[in-house]
PDB file of N, H, CA, C and O in Angstrom:
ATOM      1  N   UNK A   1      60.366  -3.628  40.317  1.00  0.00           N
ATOM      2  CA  UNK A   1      61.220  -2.452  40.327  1.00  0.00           C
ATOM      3  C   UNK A   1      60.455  -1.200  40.721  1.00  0.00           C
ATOM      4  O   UNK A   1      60.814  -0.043  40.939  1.00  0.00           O
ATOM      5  N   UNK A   2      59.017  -1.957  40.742  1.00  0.00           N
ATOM      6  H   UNK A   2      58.725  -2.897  40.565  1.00  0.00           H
ATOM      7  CA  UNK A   2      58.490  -0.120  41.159  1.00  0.00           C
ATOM      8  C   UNK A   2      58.888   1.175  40.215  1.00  0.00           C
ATOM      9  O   UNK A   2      58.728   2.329  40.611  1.00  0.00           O
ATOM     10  N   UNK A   3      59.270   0.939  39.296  1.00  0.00           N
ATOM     11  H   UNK A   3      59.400   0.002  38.974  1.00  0.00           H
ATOM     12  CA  UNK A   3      58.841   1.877  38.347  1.00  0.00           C
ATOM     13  C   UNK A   3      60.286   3.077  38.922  1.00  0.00           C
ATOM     14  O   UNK A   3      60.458   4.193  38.432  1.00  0.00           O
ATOM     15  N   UNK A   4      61.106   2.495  39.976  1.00  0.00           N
ATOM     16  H   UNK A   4      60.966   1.588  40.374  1.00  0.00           H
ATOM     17  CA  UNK A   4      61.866   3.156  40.698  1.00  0.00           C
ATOM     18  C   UNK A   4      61.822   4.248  42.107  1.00  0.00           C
ATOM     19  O   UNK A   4      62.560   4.954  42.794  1.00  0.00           O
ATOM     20  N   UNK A   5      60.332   3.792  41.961  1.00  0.00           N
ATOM     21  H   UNK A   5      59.733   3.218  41.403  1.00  0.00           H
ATOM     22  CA  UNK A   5      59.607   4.326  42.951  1.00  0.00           C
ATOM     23  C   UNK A   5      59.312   6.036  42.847  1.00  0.00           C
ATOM     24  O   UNK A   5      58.228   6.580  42.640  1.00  0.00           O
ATOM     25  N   UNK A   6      60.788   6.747  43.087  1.00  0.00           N
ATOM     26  H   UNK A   6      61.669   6.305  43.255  1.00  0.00           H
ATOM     27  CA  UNK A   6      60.550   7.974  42.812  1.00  0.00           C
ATOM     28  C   UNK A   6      61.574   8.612  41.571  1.00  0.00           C
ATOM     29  O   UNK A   6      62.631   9.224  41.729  1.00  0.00           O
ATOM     30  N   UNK A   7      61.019   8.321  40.545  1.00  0.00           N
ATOM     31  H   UNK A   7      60.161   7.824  40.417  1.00  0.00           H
ATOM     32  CA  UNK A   7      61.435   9.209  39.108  1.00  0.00           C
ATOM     33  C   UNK A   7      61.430  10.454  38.667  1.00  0.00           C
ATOM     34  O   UNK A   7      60.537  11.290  38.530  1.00  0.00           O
ATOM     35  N   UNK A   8      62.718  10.445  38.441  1.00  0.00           N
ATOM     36  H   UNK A   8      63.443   9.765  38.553  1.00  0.00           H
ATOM     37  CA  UNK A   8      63.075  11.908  38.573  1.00  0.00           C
ATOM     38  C   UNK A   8      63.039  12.707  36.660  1.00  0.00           C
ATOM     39  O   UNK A   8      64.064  12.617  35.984  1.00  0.00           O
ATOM     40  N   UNK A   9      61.910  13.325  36.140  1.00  0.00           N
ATOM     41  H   UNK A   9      61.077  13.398  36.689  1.00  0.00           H
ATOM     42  CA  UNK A   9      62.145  13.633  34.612  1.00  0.00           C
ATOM     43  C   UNK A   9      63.586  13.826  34.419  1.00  0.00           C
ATOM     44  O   UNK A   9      64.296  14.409  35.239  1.00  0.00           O
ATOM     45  N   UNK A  10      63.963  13.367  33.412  1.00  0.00           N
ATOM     46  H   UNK A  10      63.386  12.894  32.746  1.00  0.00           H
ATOM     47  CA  UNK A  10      65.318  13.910  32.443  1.00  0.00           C
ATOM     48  C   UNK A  10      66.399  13.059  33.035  1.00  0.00           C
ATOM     49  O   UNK A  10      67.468  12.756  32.506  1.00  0.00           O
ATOM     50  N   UNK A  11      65.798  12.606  34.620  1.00  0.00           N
ATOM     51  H   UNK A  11      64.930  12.851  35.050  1.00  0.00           H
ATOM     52  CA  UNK A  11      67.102  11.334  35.013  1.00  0.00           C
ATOM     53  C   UNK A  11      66.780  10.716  34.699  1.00  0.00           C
ATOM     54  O   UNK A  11      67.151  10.312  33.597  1.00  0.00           O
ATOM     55  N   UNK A  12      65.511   9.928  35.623  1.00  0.00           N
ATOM     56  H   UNK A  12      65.210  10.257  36.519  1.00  0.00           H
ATOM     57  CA  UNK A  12      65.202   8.347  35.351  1.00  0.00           C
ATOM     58  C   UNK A  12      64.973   8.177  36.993  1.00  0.00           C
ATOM     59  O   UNK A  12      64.715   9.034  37.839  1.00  0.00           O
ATOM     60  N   UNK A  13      65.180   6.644  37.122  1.00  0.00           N
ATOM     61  H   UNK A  13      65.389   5.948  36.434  1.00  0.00           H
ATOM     62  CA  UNK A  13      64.754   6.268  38.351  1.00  0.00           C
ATOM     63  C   UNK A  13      66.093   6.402  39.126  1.00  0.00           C
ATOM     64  O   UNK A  13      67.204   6.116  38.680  1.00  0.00           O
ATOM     65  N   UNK A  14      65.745   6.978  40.602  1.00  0.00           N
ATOM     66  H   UNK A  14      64.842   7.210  40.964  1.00  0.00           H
ATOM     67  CA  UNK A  14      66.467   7.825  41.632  1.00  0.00           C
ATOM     68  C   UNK A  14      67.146   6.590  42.130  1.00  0.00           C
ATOM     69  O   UNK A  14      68.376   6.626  42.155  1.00  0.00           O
ATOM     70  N   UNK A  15      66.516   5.459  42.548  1.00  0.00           N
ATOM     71  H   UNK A  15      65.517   5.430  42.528  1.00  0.00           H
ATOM     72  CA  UNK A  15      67.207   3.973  43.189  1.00  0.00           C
ATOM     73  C   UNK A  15      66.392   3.124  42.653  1.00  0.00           C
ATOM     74  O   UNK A  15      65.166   3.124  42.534  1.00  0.00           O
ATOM     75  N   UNK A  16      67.582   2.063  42.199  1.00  0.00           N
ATOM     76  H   UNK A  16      68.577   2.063  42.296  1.00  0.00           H
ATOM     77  CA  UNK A  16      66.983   0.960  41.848  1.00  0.00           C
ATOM     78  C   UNK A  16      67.124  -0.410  42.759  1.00  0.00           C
ATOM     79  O   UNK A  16      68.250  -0.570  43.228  1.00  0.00           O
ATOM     80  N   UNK A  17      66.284  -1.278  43.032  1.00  0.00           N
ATOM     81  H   UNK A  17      65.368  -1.148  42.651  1.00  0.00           H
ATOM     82  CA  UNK A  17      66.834  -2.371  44.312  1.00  0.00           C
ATOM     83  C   UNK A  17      68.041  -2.958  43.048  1.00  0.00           C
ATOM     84  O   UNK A  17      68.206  -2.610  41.878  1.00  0.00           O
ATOM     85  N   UNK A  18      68.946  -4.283  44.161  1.00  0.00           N
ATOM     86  H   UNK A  18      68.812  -4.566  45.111  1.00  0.00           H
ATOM     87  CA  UNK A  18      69.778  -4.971  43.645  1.00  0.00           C
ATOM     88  C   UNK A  18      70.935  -4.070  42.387  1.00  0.00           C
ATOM     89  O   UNK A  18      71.195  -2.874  42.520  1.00  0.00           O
ATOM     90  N   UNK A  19      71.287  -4.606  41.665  1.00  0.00           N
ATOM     91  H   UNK A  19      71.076  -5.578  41.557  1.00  0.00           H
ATOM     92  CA  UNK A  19      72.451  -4.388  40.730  1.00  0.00           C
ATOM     93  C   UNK A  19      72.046  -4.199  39.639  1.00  0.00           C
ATOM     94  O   UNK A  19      72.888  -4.105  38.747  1.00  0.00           O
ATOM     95  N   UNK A  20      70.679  -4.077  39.313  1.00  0.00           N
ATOM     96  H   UNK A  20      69.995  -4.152  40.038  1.00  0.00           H
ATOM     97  CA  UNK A  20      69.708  -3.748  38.290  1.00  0.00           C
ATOM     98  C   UNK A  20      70.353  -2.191  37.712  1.00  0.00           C
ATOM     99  O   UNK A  20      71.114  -1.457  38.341  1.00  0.00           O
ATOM    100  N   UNK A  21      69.806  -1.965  36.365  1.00  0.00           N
ATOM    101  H   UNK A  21      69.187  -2.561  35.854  1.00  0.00           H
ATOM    102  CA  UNK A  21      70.524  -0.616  35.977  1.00  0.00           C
ATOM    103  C   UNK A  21      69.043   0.033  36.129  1.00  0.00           C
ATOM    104  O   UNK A  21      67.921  -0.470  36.203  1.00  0.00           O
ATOM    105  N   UNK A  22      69.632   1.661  36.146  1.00  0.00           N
ATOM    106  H   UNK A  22      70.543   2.069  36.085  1.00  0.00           H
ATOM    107  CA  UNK A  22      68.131   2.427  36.157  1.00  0.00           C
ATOM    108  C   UNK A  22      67.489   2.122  34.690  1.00  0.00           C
ATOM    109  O   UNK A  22      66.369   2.632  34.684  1.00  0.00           O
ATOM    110  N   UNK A  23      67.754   1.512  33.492  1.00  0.00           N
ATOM    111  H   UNK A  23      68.665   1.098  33.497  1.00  0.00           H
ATOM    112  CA  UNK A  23      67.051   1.506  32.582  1.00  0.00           C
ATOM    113  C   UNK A  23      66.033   0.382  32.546  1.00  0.00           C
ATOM    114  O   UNK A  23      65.027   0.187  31.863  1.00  0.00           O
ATOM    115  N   UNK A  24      66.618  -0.267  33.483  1.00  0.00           N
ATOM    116  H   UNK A  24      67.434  -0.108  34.038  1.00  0.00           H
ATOM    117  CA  UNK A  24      65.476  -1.522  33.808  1.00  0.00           C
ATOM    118  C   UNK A  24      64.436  -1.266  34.762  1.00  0.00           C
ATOM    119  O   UNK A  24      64.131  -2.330  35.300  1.00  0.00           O
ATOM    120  N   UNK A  25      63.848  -0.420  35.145  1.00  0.00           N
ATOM    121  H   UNK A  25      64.096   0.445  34.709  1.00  0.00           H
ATOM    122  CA  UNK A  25      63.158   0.431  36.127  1.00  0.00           C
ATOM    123  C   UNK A  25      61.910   0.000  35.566  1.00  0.00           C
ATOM    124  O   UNK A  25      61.407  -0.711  36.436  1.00  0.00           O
ATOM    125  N   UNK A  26      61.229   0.046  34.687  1.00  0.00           N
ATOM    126  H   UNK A  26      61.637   0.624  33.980  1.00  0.00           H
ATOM    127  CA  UNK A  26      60.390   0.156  33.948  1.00  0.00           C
ATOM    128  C   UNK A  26      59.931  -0.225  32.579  1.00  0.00           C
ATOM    129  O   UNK A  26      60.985   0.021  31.993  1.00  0.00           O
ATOM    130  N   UNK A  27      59.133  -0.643  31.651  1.00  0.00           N
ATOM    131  H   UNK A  27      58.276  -0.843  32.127  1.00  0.00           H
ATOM    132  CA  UNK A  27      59.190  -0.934  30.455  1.00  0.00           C
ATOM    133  C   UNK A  27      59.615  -2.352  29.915  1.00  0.00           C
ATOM    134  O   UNK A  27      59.826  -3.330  30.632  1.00  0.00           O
ATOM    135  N   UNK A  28      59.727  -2.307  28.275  1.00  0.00           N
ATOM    136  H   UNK A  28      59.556  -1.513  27.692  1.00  0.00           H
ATOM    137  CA  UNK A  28      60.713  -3.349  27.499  1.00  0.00           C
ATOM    138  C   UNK A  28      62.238  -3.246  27.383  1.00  0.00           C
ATOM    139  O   UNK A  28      62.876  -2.380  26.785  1.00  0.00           O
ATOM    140  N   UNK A  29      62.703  -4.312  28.081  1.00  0.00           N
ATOM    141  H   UNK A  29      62.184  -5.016  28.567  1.00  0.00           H
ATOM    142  CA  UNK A  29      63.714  -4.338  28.524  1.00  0.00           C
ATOM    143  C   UNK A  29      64.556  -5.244  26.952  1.00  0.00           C
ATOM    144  O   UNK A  29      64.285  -6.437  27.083  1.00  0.00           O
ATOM    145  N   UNK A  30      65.320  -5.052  25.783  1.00  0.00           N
ATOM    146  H   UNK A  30      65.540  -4.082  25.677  1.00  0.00           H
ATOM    147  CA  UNK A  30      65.860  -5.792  25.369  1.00  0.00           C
ATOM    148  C   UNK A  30      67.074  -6.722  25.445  1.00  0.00           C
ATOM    149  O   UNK A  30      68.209  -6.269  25.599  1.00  0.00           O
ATOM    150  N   UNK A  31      66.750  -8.364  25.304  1.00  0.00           N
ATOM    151  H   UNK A  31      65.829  -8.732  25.178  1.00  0.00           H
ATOM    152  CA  UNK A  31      68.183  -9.363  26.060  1.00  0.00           C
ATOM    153  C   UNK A  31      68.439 -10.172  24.286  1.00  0.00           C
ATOM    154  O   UNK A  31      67.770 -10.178  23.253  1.00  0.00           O
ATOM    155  N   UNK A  32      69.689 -10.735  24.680  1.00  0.00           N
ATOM    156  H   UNK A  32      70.232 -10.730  25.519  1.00  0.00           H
ATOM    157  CA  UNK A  32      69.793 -11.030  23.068  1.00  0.00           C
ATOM    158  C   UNK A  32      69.029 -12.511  23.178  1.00  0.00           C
ATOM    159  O   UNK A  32      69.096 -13.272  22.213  1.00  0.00           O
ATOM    160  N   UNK A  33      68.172 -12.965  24.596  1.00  0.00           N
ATOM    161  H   UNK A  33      68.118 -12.347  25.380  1.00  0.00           H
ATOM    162  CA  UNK A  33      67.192 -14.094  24.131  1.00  0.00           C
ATOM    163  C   UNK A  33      65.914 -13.608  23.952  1.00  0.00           C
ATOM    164  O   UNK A  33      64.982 -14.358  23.662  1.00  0.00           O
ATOM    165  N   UNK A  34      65.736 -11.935  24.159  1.00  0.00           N
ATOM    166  H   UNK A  34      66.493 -11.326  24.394  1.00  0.00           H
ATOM    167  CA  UNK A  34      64.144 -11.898  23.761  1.00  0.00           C
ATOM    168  C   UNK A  34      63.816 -10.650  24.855  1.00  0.00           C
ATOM    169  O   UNK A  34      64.615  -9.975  25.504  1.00  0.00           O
ATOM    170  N   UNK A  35      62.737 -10.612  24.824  1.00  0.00           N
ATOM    171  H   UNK A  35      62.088 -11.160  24.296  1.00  0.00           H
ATOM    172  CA  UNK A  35      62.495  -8.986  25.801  1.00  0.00           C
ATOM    173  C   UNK A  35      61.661  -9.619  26.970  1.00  0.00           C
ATOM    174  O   UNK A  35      60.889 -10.576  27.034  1.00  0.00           O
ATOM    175  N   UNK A  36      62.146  -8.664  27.902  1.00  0.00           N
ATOM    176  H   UNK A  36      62.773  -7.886  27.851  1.00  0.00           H
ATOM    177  CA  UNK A  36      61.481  -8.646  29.241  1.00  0.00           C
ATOM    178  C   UNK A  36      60.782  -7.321  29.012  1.00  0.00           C
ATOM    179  O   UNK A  36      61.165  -6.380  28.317  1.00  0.00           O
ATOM    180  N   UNK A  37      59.080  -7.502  30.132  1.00  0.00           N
ATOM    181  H   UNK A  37      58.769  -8.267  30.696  1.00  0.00           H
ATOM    182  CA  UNK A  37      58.425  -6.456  30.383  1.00  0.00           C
ATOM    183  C   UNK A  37      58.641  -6.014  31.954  1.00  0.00           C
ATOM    184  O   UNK A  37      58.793  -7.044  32.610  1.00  0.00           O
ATOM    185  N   UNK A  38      58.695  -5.064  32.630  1.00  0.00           N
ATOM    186  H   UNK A  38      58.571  -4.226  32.097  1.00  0.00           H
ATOM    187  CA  UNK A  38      58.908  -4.516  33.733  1.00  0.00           C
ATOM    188  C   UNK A  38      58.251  -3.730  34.204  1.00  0.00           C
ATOM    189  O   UNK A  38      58.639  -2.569  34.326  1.00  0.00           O
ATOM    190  N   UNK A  39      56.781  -4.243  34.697  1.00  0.00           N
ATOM    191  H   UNK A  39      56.466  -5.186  34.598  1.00  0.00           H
ATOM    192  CA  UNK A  39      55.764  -3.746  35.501  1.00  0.00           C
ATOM    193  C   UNK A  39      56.255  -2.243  36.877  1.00  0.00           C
ATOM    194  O   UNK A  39      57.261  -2.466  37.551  1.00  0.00           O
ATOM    195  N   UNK A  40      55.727  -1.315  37.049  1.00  0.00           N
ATOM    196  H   UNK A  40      54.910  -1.133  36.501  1.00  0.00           H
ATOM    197  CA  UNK A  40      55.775  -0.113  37.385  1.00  0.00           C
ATOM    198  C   UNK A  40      55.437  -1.011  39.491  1.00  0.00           C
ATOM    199  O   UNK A  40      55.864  -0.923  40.642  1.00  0.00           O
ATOM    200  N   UNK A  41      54.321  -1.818  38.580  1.00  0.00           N
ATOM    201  H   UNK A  41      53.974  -1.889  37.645  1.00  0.00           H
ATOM    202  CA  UNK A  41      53.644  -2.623  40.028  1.00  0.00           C
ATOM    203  C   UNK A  41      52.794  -1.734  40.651  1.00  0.00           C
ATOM    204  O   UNK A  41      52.645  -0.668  40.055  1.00  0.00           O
ATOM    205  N   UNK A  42      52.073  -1.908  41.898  1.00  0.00           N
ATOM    206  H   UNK A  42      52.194  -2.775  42.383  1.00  0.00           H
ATOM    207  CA  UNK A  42      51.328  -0.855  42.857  1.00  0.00           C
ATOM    208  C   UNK A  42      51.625  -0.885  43.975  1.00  0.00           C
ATOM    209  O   UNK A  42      50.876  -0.449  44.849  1.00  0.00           O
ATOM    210  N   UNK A  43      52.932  -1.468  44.250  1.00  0.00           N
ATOM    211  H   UNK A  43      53.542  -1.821  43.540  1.00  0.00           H
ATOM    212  CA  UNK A  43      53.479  -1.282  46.073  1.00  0.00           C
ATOM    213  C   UNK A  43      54.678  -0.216  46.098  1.00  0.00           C
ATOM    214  O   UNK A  43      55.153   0.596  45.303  1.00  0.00           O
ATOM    215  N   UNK A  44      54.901  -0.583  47.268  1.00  0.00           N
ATOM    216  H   UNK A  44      54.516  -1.242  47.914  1.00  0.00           H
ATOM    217  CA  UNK A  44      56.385   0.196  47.642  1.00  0.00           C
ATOM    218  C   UNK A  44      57.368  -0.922  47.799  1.00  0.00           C
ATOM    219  O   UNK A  44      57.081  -2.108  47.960  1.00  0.00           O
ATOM    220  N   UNK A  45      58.767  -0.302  47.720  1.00  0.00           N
ATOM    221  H   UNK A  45      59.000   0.662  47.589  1.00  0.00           H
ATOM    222  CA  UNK A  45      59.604  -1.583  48.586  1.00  0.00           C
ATOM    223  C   UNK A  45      60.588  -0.597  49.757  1.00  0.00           C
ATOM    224  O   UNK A  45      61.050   0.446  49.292  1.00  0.00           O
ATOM    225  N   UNK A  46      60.858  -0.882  51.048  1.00  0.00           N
ATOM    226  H   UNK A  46      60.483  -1.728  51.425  1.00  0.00           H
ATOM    227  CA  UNK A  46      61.801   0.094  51.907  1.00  0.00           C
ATOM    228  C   UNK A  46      61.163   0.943  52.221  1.00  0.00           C
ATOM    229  O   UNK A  46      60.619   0.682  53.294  1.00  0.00           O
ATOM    230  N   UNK A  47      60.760   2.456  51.619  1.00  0.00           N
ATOM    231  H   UNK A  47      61.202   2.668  50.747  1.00  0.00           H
ATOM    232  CA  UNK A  47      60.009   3.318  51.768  1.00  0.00           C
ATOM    233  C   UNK A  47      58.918   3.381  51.349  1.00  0.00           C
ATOM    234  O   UNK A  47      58.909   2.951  50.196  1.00  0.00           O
ATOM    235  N   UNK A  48      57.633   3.804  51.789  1.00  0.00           N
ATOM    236  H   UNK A  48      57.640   4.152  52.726  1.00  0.00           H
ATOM    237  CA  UNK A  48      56.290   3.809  51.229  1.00  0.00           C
ATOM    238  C   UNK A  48      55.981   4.970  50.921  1.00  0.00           C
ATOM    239  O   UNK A  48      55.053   5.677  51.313  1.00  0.00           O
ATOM    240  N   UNK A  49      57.137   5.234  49.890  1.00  0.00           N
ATOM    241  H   UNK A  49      57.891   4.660  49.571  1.00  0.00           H
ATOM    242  CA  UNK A  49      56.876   6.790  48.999  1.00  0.00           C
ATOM    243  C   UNK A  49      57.246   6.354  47.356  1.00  0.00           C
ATOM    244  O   UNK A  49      58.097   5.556  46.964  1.00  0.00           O
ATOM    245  N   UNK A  50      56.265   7.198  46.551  1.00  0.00           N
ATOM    246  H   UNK A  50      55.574   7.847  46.870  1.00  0.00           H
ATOM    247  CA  UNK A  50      56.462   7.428  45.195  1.00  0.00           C
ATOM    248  C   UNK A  50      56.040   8.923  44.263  1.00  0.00           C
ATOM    249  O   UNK A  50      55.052   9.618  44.026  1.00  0.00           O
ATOM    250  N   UNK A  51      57.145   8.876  44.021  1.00  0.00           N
ATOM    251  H   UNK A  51      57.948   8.312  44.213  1.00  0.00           H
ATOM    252  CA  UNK A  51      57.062  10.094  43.158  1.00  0.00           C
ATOM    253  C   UNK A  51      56.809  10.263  41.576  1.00  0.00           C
ATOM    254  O   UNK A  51      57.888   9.878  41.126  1.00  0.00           O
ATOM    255  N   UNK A  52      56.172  10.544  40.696  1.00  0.00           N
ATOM    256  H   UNK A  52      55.296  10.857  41.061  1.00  0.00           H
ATOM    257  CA  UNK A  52      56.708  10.717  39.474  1.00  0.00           C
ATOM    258  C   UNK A  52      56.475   8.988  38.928  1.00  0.00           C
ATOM    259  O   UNK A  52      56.807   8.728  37.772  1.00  0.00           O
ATOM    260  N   UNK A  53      55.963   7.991  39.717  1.00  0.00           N
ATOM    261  H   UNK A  53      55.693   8.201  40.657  1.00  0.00           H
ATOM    262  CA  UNK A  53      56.260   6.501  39.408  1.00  0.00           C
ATOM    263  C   UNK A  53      55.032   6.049  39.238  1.00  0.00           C
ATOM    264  O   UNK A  53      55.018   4.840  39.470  1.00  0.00           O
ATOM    265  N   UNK A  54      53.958   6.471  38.930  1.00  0.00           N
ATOM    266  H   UNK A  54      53.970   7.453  38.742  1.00  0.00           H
ATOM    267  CA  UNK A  54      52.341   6.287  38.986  1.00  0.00           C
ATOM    268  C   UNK A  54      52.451   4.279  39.287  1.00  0.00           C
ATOM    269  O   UNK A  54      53.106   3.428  38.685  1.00  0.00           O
ATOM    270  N   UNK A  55      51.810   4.204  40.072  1.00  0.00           N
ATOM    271  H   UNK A  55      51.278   4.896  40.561  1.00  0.00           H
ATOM    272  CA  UNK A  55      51.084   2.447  40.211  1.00  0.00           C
ATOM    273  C   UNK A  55      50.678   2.111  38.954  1.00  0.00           C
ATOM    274  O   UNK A  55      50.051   2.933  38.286  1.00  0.00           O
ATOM    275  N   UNK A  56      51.017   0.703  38.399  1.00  0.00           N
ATOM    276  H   UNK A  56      51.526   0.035  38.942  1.00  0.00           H
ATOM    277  CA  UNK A  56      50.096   0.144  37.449  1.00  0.00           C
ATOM    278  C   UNK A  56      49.752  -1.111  37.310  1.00  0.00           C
ATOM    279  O   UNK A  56      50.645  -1.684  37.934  1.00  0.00           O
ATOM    280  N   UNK A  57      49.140  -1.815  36.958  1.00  0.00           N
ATOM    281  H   UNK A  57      48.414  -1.350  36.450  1.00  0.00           H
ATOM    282  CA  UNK A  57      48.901  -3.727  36.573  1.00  0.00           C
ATOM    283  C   UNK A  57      49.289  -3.212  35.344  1.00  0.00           C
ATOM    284  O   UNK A  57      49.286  -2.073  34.878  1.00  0.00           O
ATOM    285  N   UNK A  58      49.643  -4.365  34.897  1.00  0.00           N
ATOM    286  H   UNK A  58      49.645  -5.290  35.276  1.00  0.00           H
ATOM    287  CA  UNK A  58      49.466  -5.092  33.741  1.00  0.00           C
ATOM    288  C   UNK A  58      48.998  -6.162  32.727  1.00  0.00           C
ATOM    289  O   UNK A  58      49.827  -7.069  32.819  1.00  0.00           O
ATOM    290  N   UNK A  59      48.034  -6.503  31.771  1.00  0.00           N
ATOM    291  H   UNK A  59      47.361  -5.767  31.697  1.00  0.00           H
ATOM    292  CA  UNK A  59      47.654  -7.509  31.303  1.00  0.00           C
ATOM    293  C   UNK A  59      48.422  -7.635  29.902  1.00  0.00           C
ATOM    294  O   UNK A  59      48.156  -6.836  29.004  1.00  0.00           O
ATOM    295  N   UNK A  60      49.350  -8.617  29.726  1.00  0.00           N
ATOM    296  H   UNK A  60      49.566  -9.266  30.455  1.00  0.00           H
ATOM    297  CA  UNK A  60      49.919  -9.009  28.426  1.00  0.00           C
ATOM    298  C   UNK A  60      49.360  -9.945  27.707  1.00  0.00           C
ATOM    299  O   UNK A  60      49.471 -11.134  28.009  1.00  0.00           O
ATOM    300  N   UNK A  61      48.564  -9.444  26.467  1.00  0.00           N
ATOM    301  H   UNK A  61      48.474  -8.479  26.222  1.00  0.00           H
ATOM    302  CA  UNK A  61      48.226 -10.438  25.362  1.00  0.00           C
ATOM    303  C   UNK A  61      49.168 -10.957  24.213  1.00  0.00           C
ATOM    304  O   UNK A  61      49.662 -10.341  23.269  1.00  0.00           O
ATOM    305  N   UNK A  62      49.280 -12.451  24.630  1.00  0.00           N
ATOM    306  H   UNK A  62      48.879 -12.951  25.397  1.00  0.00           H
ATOM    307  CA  UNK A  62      50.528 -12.867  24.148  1.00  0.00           C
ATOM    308  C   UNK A  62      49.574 -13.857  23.552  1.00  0.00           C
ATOM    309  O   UNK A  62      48.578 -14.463  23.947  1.00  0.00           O
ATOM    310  N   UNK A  63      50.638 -13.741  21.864  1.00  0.00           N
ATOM    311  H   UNK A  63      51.447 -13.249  21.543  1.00  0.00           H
ATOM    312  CA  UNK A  63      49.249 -14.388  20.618  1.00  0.00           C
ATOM    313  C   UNK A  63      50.969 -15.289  20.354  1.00  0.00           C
ATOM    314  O   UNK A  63      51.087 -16.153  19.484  1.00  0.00           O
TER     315      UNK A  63
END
């Protein structure tokens, strides 16, 4: 999701790909089977612009 690429404070993410909601842009996502994490990532998708969406990895320690 790219973090929405370019995030706008007090909105959220400006476009999201697919039918995805902007709250899934980013972060822990809660489903009633359990949570998804949603990497920010370090690419682009369409345009090779980001605003406000800093690049990131992620390493999940799962005990």
């Amino acid at each position: 999701m790219h973090g929405g690429q370019v995030f706008i404070p007090g909105f959220g993410a400006l476009v999201t790909p697919g039918a995805a909601p902007k709250s899934w842009a980013q972060g822990w996502v809660d489903f009633p089977m359990g949570k998804l994490f949603v990497s920010r990532g370090v690419g682009t998708s369409i345009l090779p612009v980001r605003f406000n969406a800093l690049p990131e990895y992620v390493i999940l320690d799962l005990h």
